[in-house]
C-alpha positions in Angstrom: 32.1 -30.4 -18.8 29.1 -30.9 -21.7 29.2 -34.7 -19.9 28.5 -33.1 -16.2 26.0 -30.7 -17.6 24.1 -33.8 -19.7 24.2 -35.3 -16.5 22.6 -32.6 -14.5 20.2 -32.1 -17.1 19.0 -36.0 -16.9 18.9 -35.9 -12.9 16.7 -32.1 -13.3 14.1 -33.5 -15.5 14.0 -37.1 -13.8 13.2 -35.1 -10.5 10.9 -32.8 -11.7 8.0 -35.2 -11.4 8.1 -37.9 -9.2 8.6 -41.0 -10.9 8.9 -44.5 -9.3 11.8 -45.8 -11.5 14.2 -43.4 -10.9 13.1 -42.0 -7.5 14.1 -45.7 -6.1 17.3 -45.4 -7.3 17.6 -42.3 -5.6 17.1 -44.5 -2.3 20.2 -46.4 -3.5 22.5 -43.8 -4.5 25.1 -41.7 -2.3 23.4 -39.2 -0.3 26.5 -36.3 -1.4 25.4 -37.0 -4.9 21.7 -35.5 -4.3 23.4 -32.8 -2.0 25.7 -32.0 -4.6 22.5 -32.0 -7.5 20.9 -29.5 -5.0 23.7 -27.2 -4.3 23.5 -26.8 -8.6 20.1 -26.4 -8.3 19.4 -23.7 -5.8 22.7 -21.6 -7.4 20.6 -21.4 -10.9 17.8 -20.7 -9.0 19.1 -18.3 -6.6 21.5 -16.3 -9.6 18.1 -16.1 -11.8 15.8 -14.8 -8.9 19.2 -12.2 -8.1 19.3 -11.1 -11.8 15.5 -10.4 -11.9 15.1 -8.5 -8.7 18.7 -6.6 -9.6 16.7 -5.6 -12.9 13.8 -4.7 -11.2 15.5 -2.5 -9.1 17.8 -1.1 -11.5 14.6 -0.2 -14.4 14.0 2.4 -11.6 16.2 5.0 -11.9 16.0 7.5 -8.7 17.4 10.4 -10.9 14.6 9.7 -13.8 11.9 9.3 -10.4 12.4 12.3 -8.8 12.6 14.4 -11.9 9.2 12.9 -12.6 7.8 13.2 -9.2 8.8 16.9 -8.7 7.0 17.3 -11.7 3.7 15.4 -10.2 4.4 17.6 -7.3 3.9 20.9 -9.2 0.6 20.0 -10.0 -0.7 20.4 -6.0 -2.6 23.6 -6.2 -0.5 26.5 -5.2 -2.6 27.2 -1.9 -3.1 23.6 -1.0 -2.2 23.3 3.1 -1.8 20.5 5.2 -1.8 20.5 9.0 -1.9 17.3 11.9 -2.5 18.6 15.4 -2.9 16.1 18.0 -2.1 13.3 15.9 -5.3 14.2 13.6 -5.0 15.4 9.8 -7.1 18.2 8.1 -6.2 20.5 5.0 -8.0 23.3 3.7 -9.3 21.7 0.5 -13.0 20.1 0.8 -12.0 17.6 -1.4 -9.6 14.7 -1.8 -5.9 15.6 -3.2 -5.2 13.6 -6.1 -1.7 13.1 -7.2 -0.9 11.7 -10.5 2.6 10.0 -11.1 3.4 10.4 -14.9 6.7 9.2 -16.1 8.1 7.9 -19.1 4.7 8.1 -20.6 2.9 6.0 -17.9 0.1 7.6 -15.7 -0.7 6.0 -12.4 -2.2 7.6 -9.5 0.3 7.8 -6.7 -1.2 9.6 -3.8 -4.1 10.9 -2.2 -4.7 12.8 0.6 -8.7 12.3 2.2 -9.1 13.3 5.6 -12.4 11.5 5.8 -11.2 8.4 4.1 -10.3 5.2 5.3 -7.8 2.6 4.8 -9.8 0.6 2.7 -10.0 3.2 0.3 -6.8 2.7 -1.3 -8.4 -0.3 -3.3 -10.8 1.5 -4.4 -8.3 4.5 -5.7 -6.1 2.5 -7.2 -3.4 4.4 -5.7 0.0 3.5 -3.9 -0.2 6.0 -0.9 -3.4 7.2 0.9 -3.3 9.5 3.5 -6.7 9.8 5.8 -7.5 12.2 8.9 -5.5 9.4 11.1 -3.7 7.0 8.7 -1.2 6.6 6.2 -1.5 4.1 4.3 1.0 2.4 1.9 0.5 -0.7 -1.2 3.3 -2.0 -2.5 1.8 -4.9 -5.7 -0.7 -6.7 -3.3 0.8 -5.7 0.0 -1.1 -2.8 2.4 0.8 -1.3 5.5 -1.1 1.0 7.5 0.7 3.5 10.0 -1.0 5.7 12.5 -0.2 9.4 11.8 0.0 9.8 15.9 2.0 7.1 16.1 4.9 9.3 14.6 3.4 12.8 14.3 1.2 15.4 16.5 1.4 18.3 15.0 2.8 19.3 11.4 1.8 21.8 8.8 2.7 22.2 5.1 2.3 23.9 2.4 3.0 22.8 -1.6 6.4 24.1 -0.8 7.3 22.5 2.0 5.9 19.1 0.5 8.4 19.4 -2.5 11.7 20.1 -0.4 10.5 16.8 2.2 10.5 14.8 -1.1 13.5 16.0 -2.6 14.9 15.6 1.1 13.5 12.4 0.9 15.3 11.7 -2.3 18.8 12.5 -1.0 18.6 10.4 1.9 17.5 7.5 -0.5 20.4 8.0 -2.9 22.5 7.8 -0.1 21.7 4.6 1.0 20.9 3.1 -2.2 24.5 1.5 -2.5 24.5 -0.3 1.2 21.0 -1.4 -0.2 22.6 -2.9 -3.3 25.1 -4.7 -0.9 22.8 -6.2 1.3 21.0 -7.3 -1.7 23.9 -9.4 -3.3 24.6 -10.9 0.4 20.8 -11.7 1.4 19.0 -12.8 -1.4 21.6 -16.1 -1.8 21.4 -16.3 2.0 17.8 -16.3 2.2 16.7 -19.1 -0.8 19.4 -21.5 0.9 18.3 -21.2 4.4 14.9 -20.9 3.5 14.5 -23.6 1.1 17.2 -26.5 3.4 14.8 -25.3 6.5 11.3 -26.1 4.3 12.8 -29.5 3.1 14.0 -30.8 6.7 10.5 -29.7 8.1 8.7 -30.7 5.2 11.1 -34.2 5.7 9.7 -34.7 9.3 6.6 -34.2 8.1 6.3 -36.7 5.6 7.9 -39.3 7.5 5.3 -38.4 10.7 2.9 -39.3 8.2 4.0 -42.4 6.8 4.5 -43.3 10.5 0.7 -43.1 10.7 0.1 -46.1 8.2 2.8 -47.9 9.8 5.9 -46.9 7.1 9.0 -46.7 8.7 11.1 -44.7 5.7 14.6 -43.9 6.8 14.6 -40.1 7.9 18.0 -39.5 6.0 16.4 -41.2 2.8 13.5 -39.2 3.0 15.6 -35.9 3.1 17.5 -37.4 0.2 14.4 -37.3 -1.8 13.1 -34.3 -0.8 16.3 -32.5 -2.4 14.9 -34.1 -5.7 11.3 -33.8 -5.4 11.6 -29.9 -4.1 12.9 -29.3 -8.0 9.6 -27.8 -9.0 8.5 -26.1 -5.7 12.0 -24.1 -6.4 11.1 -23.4 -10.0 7.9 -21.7 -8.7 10.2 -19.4 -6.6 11.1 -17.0 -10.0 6.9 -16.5 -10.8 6.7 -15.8 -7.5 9.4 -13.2 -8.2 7.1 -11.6 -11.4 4.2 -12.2 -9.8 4.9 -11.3 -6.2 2.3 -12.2 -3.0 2.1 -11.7 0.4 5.4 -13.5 1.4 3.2 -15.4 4.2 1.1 -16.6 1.4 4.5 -17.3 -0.5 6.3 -19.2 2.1 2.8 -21.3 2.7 2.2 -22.1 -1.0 6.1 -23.3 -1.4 6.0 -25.2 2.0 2.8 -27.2 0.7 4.4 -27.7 -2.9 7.7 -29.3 -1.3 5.0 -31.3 1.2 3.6 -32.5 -1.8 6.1 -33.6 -4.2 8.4 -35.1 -1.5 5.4 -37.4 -0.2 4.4 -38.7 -3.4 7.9 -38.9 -4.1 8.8 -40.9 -1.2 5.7 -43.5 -2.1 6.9 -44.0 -5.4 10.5 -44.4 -4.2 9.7 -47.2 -2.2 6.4 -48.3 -4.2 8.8 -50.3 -6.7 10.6 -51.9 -3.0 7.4 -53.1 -1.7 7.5 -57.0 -1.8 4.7 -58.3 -3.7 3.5 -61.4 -1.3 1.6 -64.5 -3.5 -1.7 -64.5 -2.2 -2.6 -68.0 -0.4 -4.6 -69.1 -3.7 -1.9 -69.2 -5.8 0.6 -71.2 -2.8 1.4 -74.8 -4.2 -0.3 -77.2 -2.3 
């Protein structure tokens, strides 16, 4: 075992940057030996980014939440009313409804309700819900989703009363799903770093060797996936920030597919850059 994982170790940090020497004998090794290397790989990969997003999900207890968000909810003033007819919100405050989200000693402001408001306002807020005279409008991190409010509602009234039983019937149907979330969590996140890493390499594959075409470099297609499933070692690692440090997942998936697009072509040069007969120039030919 301590052999295999001295191994492993040798192949991870000989593929993490590409190196000429022992990317070309990559090109003359067995093609299940760099499968097998990134089968390893993406399970470490996959288990770490599984633990941290299990532990990000777990730090928020729902009990602990709603206890602390019916408390946030008893601040609304007592005679605070909220009504949507035809798809259009109004209340019968003059001024924006702040709600402050204070739990376990942290203060954050959660929600706010501005009829004259706009979407873009929940920037400048700072909040993670803002509800306007015709939007709602949720941030998650650096994500924004907007919804219509007639898109769902058209006419609706509430009072502080009636806003604390939808949350806390809100809360119930949450707990109740919470477990089949936790399932489909421990099926999908493996499922979705394996496809979505094996898809970037072979597109990212076809792409390199479209562009080694162009300067007349015919590098075996096989090869060149070979390579990629060292040379992607990095671009994998980057996966876990991403994880902390979470961005749009367009932006994700683009910044990973141009990391993999990277390191496999410089990879695949320096594979073959050691191959590349050297051919005496005619000056130096013996007479």
């Amino acid at each position: 075992m301590r052999r295999k994982v001295k191994t492993f170790l040798h192949v991870f940090v000989s593929s993490v940057v590409p190196q000429t020497s022992y990317y070309a004998k990559i090109l003359k090794s067995k093609f299940t030996f760099s499968l097998l290397y990134s089968f390893i790989l993406l399970s470490l990969v996959t288990g770490i980014v599984f633990v941290l997003i299990s532990y990000q999900v777990a730090r928020n207890n729902i009990g602990s939440i709603k206890q602390c968000l019916n408390s946030s909810m008893n601040e609304i003033p007592s005679n605070f009313v909220l009504n949507v007819r035809d798809g259009l919100l109004s209340t019968n405050h003059e001024l924006p409804l702040f709600v402050w989200f204070n739990c376990d000693e942290r203060v954050q402001l959660l929600a706010v309700v501005d009829e004259r408001g706009v979407s873009k306002n929940i920037n400048s807020f700072g909040a993670q819900l803002l509800v306007t005279g015709s939007e709602i409008v949720l941030k998650y991190k650096t994500n924004t989703y907007t919804v219509p409010i007639n898109k769902y509602i058209s006419n609706l009234h509430l009072d502080k009363q009636s806003i604390i039983a939808y949350v806390n019937q809100g809360f119930e149907i949450l707990s109740f799903y919470i477990p089949f979330f936790a399932l489909a969590l421990v099926l999908s996140t493996p499922l979705l770093v394996y496809l979505a890493t094996i898809m970037t390499i072979l597109f990212s594959s076809l792409c390199v060797r479209l562009f080694f075409h162009l300067f007349r470099k015919h590098y075996s297609f096989k090869k060149t996936i070979q390579i990629g499933l060292h040379s992607c070692t990095l671009p994998l690692l980057t996966l876990i920030l991403f994880v902390l440090f979470p961005i749009h997942i367009l932006n994700t998936y683009i910044l990973f597919f141009a990391l993999v697009f990277i390191f496999q072509l410089v990879a695949v040069y320096e594979g073959h850059y050691i191959n590349i007969p050297h051919h005496p120039s005619p000056h130096h030919k013996r007479a």
